[in-house]
N, C-alpha and C positions, 0 to 999 in steps of 0.2 A: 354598669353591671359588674359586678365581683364577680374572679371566676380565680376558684384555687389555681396555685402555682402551676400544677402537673397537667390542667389540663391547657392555661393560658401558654403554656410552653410548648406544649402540642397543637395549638392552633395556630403558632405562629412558624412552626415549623409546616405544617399543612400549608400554608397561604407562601412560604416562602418561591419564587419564582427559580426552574429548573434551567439552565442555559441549554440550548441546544448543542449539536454539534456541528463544527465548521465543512462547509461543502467546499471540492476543489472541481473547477471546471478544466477541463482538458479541450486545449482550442488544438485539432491535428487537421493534416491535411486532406484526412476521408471523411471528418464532420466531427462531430462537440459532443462530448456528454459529462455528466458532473456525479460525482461519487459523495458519499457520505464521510467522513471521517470519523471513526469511533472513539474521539476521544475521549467520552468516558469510560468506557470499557480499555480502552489499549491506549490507553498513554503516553509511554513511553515509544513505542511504538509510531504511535499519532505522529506525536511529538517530533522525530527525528524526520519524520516525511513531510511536517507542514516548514519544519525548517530548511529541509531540502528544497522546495518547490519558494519557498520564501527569496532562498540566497539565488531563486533562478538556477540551480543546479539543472535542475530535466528540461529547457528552454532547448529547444534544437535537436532534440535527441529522437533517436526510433528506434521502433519495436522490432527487436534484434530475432526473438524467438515469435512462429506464429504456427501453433497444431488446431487444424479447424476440430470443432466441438472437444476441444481440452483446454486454452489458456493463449492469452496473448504475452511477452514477457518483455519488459522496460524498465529502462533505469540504468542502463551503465555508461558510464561518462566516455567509452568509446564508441558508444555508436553513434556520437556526433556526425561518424564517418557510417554512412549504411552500412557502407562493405567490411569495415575493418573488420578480418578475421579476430580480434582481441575480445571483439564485442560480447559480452557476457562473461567477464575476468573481472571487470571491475566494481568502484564503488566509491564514498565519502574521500575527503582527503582525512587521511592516517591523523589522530590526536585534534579532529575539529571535535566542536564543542557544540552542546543544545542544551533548552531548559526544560526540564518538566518539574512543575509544579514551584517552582522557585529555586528548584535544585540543578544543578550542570554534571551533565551527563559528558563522558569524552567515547569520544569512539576510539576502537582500540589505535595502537600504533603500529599495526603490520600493514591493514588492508580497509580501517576504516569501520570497522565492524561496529555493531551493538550486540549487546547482551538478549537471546532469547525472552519475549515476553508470553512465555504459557503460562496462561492465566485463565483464559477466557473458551467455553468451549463453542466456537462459531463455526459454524462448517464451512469449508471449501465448496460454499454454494453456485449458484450462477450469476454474474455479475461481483461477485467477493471479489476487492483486494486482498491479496496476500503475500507474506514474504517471501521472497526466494531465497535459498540459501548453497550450502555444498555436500549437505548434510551432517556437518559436522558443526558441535556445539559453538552459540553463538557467533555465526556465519554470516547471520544478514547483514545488508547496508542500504545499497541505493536501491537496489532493483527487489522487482515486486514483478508478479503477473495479479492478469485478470481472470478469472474463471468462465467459461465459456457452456462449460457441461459441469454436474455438482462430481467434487471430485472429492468425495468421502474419505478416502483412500490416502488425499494429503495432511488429513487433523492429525492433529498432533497428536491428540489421545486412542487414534485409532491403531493401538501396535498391532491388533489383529489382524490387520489388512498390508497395514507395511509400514517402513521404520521411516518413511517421511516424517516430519511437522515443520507446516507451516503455518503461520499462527494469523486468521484473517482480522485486518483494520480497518475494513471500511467496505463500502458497497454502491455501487454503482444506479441511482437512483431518477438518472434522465438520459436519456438517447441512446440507451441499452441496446438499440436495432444498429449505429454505430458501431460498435465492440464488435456484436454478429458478423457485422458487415467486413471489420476488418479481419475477423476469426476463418474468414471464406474466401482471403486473400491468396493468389497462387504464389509459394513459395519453392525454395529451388532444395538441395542435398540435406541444407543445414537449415530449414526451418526457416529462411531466413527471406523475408518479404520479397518476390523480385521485382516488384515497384514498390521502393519504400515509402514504407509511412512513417512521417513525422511528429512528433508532438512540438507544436511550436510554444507553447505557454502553457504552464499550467498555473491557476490565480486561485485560493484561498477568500471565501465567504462567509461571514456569519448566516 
């Protein structure tokens, strides 16, 4: 059957197969749950975090900051140590490298950083990943929380509410009673778990 050009090129585009997006499971020691990764939507983004958990960066680490029904907070290379006061200063090593899309991204050379990805307007839902930062342009690195209550308040495009943004990459898609569980954890002055929890691995899935 003949079929003009415009529309054999739109059928082929129709039938073309969408890839999905890669799930990371979080194996910790109060139970398991797996998130979505947005890497079509956040990128860059995606990107620098599947690389993290790739090189085993977040392997041993815990969750430094915990405010029940606001946000659990993870990802800095000092809370290898529960207690280290440091815990939530840190981030990537300074001038490491990631790909996205073919291209090498470097993080900066002070603290690690990447470049702000506002792009996408995703709310600071429940269960949302999202970036943490200092508030100040292009801040993020390693560390990210989890949203526990929808925290509208932190989108980036919300200046009406307040001068937060932080930009969410993913969403938490199994054992979300987990997250809860650890959001209801008793913590001490500083937020900070007083029986720590660990993330012992986090592993990257199609």
């Amino acid at each position: 059957i003949f079929l003009p050009f415009w529309l054999n090129r739109g059928h082929q585009q129709h039938c073309r197969p969408t890839m999905a997006n890669p799930k990371a499971t979080f194996n910790t020691t109060a139970g398991e749950f797996v998130a979505e990764i947005y890497v079509d939507k956040m990128p860059l983004t995606a990107a620098n975090f599947i690389d993290l958990v790739n090189t085993g960066f977040y392997n041993g680490l815990h969750f430094h900051r915990v405010i029940d029904n606001f946000m659990l907070q993870f990802g800095c290379p000092y809370s290898a140590n529960a207690k280290d006061p440091r815990a939530g200063t840190g981030g990537p090593k300074p001038n490491s490298t990631f790909t996205v899309g073919g291209k090498t991204i470097k993080r900066d050379a002070r603290e690690g950083c990447i470049p702000d990805e506002l792009t996408q307007k995703i709310s600071n839902d429940v269960g949302t990943l999202s970036m943490a930062n200092t508030g100040a342009k292009n801040s993020g690195g390693s560390q990210f929380f989890i949203n526990t209550a929808h925290n509208d308040f932190l989108d980036w495009w919300r200046s009406d509410l307040s001068e937060s943004q932080h930009p969410v990459f993913g969403k938490v898609v199994s054992g979300l009673d987990v997250v809860k569980k650890i959001g209801k954890t008793k913590t001490d002055a500083n937020d900070n778990p007083v029986t720590p929890i660990k993330v012992n691995s986090i592993t990257i899935s199609a």
